[in-house]
C-alpha positions, 0 to 999 in steps of 0.5 A: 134066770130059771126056765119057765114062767117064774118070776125072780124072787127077791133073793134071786134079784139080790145079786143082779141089783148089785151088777145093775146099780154097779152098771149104771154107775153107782147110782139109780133110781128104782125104775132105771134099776128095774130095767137095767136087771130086766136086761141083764137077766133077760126076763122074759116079756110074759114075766115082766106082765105078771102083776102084784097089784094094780099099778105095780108088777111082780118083778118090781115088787120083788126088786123092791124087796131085794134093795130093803134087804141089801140097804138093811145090809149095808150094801145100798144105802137111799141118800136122798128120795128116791134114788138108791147107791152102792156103798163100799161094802157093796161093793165088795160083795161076792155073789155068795156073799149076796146069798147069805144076806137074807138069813143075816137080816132076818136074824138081825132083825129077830134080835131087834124085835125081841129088844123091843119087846121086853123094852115094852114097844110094839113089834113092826113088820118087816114087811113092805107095804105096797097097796096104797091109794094110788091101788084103789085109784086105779081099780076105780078107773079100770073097773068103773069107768067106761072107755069114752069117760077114760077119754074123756078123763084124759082130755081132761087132764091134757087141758089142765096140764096146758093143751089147747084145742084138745079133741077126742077123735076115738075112731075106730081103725085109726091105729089106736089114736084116741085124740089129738091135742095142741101144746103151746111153749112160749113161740112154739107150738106142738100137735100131740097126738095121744092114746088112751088104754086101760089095762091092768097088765103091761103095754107091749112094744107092739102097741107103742109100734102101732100107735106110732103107725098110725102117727106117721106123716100126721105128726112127730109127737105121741103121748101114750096114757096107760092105767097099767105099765109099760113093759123094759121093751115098750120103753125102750121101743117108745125112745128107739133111735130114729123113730118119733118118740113118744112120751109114755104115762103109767098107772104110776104118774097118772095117779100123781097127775090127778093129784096134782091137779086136783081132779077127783084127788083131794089131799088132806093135810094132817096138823100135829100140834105139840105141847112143851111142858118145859116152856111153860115151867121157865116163865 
């Protein structure tokens, strides 16, 4: 890891996904692979915050890179959704063998486009698309919602998602406690204490440690909503040995959450219809 505040380009984070993937056991999904490389290259915390979109930092989106071009080289492979695996040619890499990969793929990639063009396809991007709605989702909640409609919008969603007797308290000095909820499972019951922040950045530990602050001798349970991330500290600062845990919802699950529910997030289901010719010939 270079000095300063620059952030790892995609090539740089090749090698490290390799040894972090290897760590993990052989297997993990994108958030587990971001962290594990977090922590074996040491980046920085001021470096995790740098963001490329609203809900997604420059790091990710660079490890994102970094795992299209080690699968398109046939060092990871994706077997089901979401949860990546070294191959056996992984494996084997060298880390000078690592370096070579991007000139290879790009190559290999220069190659296929031309078959394709004088075969009459459209040429693809290599690219990878990052902006979606959950992008446009976020913006909307950061830049047009106020702070008490936020929460709002959160009492909302704990009521939906099953709470009972979920109250905004919002007062200040309250070491950022933003409301309290009760979360009924079965005989038991649990009082949930939450916050509530909009950022477009990264939520320190520091914020986890002072919301658990505030939490001390009220209750065991803290949920921490964000629009933003959280940083590889926050998260391990939120599952810390010996300290009440508190359950962390980023700009990520926040946006599937107003799906799911349908709040404010309509899905439209596309039909395609197919025709077959060949049916018809053979009645």
């Amino acid at each position: 890891m270079s000095g300063g505040l620059k952030v790892p380009t995609y090539d740089e984070l090749m090698w490290p996904a390799l040894v972090a993937i290897q760590a993990l056991g052989g297997s993990a999904t994108h958030e587990e692979l971001l962290e594990k490389v977090i922590e074996i290259e040491h980046v920085p915390e001021a470096i995790q915050n740098v963001m490329h979109t609203e809900r997604l930092t420059k790091v990710s989106y660079n490890l994102f890179w970094a795992k299209t071009y080690l699968g398109k080289a046939g060092a990871l492979e994706n077997p089901s959704h979401g949860v990546w695996a070294i191959t056996e040619k992984g494996k084997g890499l060298t880390e000078n063998d690592v370096k070579q990969i991007p000139a290879e793929v790009r190559k290999q990639f220069k190659a296929q486009q031309a078959g394709k063009e004088k075969g009459g396809e459209k040429q693809q991007d290599l690219g990878l698309e990052t902006k979606d709605w959950k992008d446009d989702l976020l913006a909307l909640l950061v830049k047009e919602l106020k702070p008490d409609a936020f929460e709002r919008l959160a009492q909302r969603i704990l009521r939906e998602s099953g709470f009972v007797k979920v109250e905004v308290t919002g007062r200040s000095g309250d070491g950022g406690i933003d409301g309290v909820g009760v979360l009924r499972l079965s005989l038991l019951s649990f009082q949930v204490y939450f916050q509530c922040k909009r950022y477009k950045g990264s939520v320190s530990p520091s914020a986890i440690r002072d919301f658990r602050g505030a939490m001390v001798g009220r209750t065991d349970k803290g949920l921490f909503i964000t629009t933003g991330t959280f940083t590889a500290e926050a998260k391990r600062e939120a599952t810390r040995d010996g300290a009440p845990a508190i359950d962390l919802i980023d700009g990520d699950l926040l946006c599937d959450l107003l799906k799911n529910l349908k709040l404010g997030v309509t899905a439209r289901m596309v039909e395609e219809v197919s025709i077959s010719p060949e049916w018809f010939t053979k009645i």
